[in-house]
C-alpha positions in Angstrom: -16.5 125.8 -15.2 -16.2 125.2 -11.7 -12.8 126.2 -9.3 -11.6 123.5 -6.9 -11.6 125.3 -3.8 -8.0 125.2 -1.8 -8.4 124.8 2.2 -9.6 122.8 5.0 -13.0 122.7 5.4 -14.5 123.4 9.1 -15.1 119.9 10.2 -11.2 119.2 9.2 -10.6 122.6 11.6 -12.4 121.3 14.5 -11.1 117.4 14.2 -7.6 118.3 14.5 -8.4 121.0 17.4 -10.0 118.9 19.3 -6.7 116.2 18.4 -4.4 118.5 19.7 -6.2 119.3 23.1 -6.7 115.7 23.8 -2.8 115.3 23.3 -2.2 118.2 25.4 -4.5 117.0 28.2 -2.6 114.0 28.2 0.8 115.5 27.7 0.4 117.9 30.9 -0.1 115.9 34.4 3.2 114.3 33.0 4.8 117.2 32.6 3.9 118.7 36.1 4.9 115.1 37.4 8.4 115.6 35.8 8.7 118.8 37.7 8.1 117.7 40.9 10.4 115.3 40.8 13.4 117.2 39.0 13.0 119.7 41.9 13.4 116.8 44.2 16.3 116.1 42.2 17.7 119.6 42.4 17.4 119.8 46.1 19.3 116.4 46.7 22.1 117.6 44.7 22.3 121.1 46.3 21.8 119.3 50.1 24.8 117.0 48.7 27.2 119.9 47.7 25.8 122.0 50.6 27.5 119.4 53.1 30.3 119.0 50.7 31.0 122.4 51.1 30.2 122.6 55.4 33.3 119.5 55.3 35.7 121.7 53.1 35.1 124.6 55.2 35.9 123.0 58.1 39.5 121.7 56.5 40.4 125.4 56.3 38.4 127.8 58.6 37.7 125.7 61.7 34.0 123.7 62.6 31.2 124.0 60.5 28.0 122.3 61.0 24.3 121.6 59.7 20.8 121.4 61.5 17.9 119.7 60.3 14.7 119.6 61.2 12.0 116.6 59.9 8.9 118.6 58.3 11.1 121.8 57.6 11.9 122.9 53.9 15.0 124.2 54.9 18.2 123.8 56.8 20.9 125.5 58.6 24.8 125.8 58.0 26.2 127.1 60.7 30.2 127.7 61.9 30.7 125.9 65.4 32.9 128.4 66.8 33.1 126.9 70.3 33.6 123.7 69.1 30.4 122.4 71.0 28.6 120.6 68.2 25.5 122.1 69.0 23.9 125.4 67.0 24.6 128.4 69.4 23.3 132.2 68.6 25.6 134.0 66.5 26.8 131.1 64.9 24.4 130.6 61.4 26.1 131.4 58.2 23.5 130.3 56.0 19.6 128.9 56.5 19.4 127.4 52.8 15.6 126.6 51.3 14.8 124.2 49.1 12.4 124.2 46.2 8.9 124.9 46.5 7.1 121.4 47.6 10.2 119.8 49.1 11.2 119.0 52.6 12.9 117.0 55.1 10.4 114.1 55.7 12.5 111.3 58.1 16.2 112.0 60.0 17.7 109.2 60.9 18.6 108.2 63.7 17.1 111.7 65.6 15.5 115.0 64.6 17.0 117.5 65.1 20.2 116.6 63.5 23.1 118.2 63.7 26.0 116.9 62.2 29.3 118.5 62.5 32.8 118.7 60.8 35.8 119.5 62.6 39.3 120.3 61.0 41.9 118.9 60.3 40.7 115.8 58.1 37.7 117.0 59.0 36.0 114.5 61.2 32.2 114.4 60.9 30.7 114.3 64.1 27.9 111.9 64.1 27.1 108.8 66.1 26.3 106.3 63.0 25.5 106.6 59.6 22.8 109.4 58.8 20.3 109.2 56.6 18.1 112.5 55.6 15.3 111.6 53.3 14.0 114.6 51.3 10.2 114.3 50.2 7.6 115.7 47.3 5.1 114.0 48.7 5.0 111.1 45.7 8.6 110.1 45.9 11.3 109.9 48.4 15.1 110.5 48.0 17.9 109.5 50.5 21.3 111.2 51.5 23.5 109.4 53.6 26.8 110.2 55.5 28.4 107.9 57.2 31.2 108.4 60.4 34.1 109.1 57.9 32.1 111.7 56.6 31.3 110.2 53.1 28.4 111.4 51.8 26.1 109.2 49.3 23.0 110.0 47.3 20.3 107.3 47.0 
């Protein structure tokens, strides 16, 4: 009498390993690619709310400000206290940093830029429309705020 034998057999074993690591060599440089650029993603969106949240402050506690610098992977909110437009010692509140691989690539139309709201309205205090383009080092995204202040995520 002969038992049929239940199981996979080694060749079957070694077929579908070597299946799965081909999918998963495939799968992966996408995946890392996908990261990169949700972080770019994630940093727009917190630069965006970050000078949100410079304007609104400056509706109800006086002048705030932000510098940027092109090649830098961070910035500076700051509270213009003598009204100057310009950073001056004593006057940071917060140097924010972006995600790991991301930073300020092109400031338009100068680097360093500094752009400033002032209350009541707040008026943004910039010469023309701004654009800061934030980097990965595959893709590009652009924030721009123009002289009313309104800021716009490209």
């Amino acid at each position: 009498m002969s038992k049929a034998m239940n199981g996979f057999t080694l060749i079957e074993l070694i077929v579908v390993t070597g299946i799965i690591l081909l999918l998963s060599a495939i799968a992966l440089p996408n995946f890392n690619a996908g990261e990169k650029n949700m972080a770019l993603e994630r940093s727009t969106a917190e630069l965006v709310q970050d000078l949100s949240r410079a304007r609104e402050m400056a509706m109800s506690a006086g002048a705030y400000g932000m510098k940027f610098e092109t090649n830098a992977s961070d910035y500076i909110l700051f509270a213009d206290l003598n009204n100057d437009q310009v950073l001056d010692s004593g006057e940071i509140v917060e140097t924010i940093s972006m995600e790991e691989g991301i930073k300020i690539s092109v400031l338009s139309p100068v680097s360093p830029l500094i752009i400033t709201f002032t209350p009541p309205d707040p008026t943004v205090n910039i010469n023309s429309t701004t654009t800061i383009t934030l980097t990965n080092n595959s893709q590009n995204k652009n924030i721009r705020i123009n002289k009313a202040g309104l800021i716009y995520d490209e």
